[in-house]
Structures are given as C-alpha cells and as structure tokens.
N, C-alpha and C positions, 0 to 999 in steps of 0.2 A: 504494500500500500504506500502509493506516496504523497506527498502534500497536494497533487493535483487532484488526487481522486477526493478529497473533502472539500463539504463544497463551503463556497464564504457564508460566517454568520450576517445575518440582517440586518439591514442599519438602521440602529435604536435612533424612537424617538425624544428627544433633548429631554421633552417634558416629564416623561415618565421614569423619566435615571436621576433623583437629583445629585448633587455633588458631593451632598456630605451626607451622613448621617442624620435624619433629625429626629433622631431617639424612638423608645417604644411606643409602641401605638396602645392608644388609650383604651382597654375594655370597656366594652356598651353596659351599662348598669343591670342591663335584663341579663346578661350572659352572668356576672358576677354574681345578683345575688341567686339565679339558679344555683350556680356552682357552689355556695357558702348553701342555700338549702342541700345540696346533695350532702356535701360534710355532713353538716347538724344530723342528719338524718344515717351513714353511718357511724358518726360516733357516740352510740348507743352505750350506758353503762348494764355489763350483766355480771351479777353480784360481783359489784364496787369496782371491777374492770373495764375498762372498755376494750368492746369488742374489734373493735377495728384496728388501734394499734398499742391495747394494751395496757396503758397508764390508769393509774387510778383517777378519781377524781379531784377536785379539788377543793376551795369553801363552797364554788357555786353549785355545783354538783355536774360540774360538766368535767371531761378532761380538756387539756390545753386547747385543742385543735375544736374541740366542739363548742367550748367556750370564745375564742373569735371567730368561730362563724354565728357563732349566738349574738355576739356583740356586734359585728359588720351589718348584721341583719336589723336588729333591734335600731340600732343609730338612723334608720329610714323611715321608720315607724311614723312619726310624727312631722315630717316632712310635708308641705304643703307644694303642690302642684300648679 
C-alpha cells in the first residue's frame, strides 16, 4: 500500500474546528438530575449497608454517594421556573 492508494481527508469547515479548546460542555439539567435519581435509587441501604457499593450509612441515613445525589436533587426542589 502506498500513500497514493489513500485517499485525501476532507476539507474541514473553519467553523466547526474551533482553535482552542473551550472547555467541557455543560450537562442539560434533565440529563443530571435523571442520573443523581438513578444513584438515589441504587444506593439502597440493606441492613445498615448499602447495596451498591457497600459503605455504611451515615447521620442522614444515606451512604456518601446517595446522600449527594439526595442533596443535588433536593437543592431544585424549591426553584421557581
């Protein structure tokens, strides 16, 4: 095979390459707090463990992981639209 049998890449347009980086793209709020309900919902305590990854709970009665997605979720609660 040689460089002539590949064929040229496409000439990008300007707009859609930009130059630099400009950092992470921001998740949609529906995507997030879907994702923080999935959590809550498997880090279930079954006697005093949870089951998903194990840790006890804590004063809230959540483990770490269930307790911010309990709290990411809560903080939208009262949000006015």
């Amino acid at each position: 095979m040689s460089s002539d049998d590949i064929e040229p890449l496409p000439e990008r347009e300007p707009s859609l390459y930009p130059l630099r980086d400009p950092g992470p793209v921001p998740i949609p709020e529906e995507v997030e707090r879907a994702e923080m309900r999935s959590v809550l919902l498997r880090h279930r305590l079954v006697n005093q463990v949870c089951r998903a990854c194990g840790n006890p709970p804590d004063h809230t009665g959540y483990c770490w992981a269930g307790r911010v997605a309990y709290e990411r979720l809560a903080s939208g609660w009262n949000r006015k639209e």
